[in-house]
C-alpha positions as CSV (number, residue, x, y, z in Angstrom):
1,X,18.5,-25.9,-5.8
2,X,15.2,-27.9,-6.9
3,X,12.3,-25.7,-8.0
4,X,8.6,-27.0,-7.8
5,X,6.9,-24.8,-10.1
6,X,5.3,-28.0,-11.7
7,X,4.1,-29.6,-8.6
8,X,0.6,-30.0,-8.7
9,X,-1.6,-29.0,-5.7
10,X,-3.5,-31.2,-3.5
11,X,-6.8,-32.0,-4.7
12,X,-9.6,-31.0,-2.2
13,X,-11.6,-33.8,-3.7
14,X,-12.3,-36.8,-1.5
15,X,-10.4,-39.7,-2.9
16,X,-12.1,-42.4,-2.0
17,X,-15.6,-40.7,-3.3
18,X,-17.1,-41.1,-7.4
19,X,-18.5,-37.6,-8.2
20,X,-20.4,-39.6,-11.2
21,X,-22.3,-42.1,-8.8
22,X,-25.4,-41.3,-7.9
23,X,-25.8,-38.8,-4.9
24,X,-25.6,-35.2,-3.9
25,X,-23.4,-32.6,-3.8
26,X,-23.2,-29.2,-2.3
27,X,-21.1,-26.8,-4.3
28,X,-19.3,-23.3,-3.5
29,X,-17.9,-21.5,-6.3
30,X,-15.8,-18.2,-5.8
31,X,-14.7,-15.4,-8.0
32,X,-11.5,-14.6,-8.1
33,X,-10.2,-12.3,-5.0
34,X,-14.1,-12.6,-3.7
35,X,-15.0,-9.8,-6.6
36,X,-18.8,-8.6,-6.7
37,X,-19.3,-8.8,-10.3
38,X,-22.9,-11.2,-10.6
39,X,-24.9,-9.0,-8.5
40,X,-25.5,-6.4,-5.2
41,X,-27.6,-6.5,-2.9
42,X,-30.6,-3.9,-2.1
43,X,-32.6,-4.3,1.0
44,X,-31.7,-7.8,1.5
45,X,-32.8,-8.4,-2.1
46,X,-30.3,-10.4,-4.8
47,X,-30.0,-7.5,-7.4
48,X,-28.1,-9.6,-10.6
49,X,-26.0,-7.9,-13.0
50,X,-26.3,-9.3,-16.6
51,X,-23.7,-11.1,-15.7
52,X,-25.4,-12.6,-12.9
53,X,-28.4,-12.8,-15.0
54,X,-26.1,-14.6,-17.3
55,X,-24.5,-16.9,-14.4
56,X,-28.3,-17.9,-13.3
57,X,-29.0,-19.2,-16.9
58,X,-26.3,-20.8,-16.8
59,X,-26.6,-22.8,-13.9
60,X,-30.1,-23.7,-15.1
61,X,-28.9,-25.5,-18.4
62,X,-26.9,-27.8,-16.2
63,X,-29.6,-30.7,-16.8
64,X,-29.5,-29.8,-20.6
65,X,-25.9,-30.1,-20.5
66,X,-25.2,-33.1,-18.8
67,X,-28.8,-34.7,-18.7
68,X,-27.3,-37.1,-15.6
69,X,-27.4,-34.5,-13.2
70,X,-30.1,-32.3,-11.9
71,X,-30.3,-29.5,-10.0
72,X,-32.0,-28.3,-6.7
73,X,-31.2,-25.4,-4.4
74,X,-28.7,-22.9,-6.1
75,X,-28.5,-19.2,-5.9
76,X,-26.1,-16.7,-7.9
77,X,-24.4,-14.1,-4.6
78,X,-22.6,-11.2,-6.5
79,X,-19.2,-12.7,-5.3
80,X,-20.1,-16.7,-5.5
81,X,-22.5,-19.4,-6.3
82,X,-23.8,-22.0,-3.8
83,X,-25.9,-25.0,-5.4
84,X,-27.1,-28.7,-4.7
85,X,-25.8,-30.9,-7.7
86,X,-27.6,-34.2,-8.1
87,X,-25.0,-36.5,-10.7
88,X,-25.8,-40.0,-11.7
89,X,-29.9,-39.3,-12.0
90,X,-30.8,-41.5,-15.4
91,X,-29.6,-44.8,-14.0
92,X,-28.3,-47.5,-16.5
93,X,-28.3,-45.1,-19.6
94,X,-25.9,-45.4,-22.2
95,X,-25.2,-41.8,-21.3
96,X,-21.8,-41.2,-20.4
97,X,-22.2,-40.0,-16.4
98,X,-20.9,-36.4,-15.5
99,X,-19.2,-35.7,-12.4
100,X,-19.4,-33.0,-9.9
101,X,-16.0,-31.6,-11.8
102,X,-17.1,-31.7,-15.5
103,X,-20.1,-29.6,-14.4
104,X,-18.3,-27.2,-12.9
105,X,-15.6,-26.6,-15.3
106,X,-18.3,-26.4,-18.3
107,X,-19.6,-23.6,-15.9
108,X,-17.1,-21.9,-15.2
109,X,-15.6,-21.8,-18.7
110,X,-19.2,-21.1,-19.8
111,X,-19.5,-17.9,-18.0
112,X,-16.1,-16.8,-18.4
113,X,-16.5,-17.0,-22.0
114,X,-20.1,-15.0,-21.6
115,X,-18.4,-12.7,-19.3
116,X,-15.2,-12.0,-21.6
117,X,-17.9,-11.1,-24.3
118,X,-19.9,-8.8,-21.7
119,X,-16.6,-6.7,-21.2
120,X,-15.5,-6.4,-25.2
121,X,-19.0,-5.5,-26.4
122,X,-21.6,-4.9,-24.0
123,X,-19.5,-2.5,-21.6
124,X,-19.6,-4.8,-18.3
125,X,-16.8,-4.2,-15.6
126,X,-13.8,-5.8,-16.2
127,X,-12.7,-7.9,-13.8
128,X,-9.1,-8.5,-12.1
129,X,-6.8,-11.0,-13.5
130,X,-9.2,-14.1,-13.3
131,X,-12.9,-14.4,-13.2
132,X,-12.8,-17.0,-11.2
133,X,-11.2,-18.3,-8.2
134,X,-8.6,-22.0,-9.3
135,X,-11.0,-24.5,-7.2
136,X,-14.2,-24.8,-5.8
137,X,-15.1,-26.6,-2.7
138,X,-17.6,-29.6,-2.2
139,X,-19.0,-31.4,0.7
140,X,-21.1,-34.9,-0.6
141,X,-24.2,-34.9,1.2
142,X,-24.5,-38.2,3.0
143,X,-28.2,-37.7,4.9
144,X,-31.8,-36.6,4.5
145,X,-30.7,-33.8,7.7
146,X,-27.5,-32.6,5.8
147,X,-29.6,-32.2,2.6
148,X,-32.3,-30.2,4.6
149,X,-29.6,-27.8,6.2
150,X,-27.7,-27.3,2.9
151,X,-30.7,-26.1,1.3
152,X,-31.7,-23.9,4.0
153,X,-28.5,-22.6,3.6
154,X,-28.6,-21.6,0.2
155,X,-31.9,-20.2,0.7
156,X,-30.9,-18.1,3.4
157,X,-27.6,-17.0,1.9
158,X,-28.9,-13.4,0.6
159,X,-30.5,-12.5,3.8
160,X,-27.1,-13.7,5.8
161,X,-25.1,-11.5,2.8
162,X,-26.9,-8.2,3.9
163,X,-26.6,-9.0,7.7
164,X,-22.8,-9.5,7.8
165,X,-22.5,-6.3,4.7
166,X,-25.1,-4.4,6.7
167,X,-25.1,-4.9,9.7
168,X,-26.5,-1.6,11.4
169,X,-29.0,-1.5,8.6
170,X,-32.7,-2.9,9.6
171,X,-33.9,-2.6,5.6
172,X,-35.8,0.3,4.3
173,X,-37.7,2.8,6.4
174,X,-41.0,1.4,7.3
């Protein structure tokens, strides 16, 4: 009988694709078991916990980070993050370039760490088993168009969250 315990799982990384070249990427990252622990939402309004709040600031000190990547679109949902990561953005620099994985493993151990913290001293909710979900998917944005949609995506994101959460509710009497 052969075990596989140690087999590694299929990267959901394109192969043929370097995350450090310069270009864009849209980003999903999940919590662990889709748990709402950066934020709720109140009339269609993004509500952040300090752990969201936390999560948000974050995110921003991406560029300070790793200063070959920028950042455009993002937004913090209680259960996941969505952003536009720009890598490869001081060309010939003697910086060494980040990919679309070193950012988001300095992230997500950032947060945990912040998170972990928030639970011991500052009384936040605990979460279950893992913060954060194992992977995180990515789609490289090859055109002008996909770049448009994926940041009217993330922009839209809260008001689609209440709608599918909601969806009897109009918002607050008028």
């Amino acid at each position: 009988m052969t075990y596989d315990i140690f087999r590694r799982r299929n990267s959901l990384r394109d192969p043929g694709y370097d995350y450090a070249q310069p270009g864009a990427v849209f980003v999903t990252i999940c919590t662990s078991g889709r748990q709402p622990l950066f934020g709720t939402m109140q009339s269609s309004h993004l509500v952040h916990t300090p752990a969201g709040a936390t999560a948000v600031d974050r995110w921003r000190a991406i560029p300070d980070r790793f200063p070959t990547v920028a950042i455009d679109a993002f937004v913090v949902m209680p259960d996941h993050v969505h952003s536009i990561l720009i890598c490869g953005t001081v060309p010939n620099d003697e910086t060494p370039k980040a990919t679309t994985g070193d950012v988001v493993r300095w992230f997500k151990s950032s947060v945990h760490a912040a998170y972990r913290h928030g639970v011991m001293r500052l009384d936040w909710p605990a979460y279950d088993c893992h913060l954060w979900h194992r992977a995180y998917y990515d789609r490289i944005i090859r055109t002008a168009g996909e770049y448009a949609q994926y940041q009217r995506y993330i922009d839209g994101n809260p008001g689609r969250w209440w709608e599918r959460h909601h969806p009897h509710d109009t918002g607050p009497p008028g």
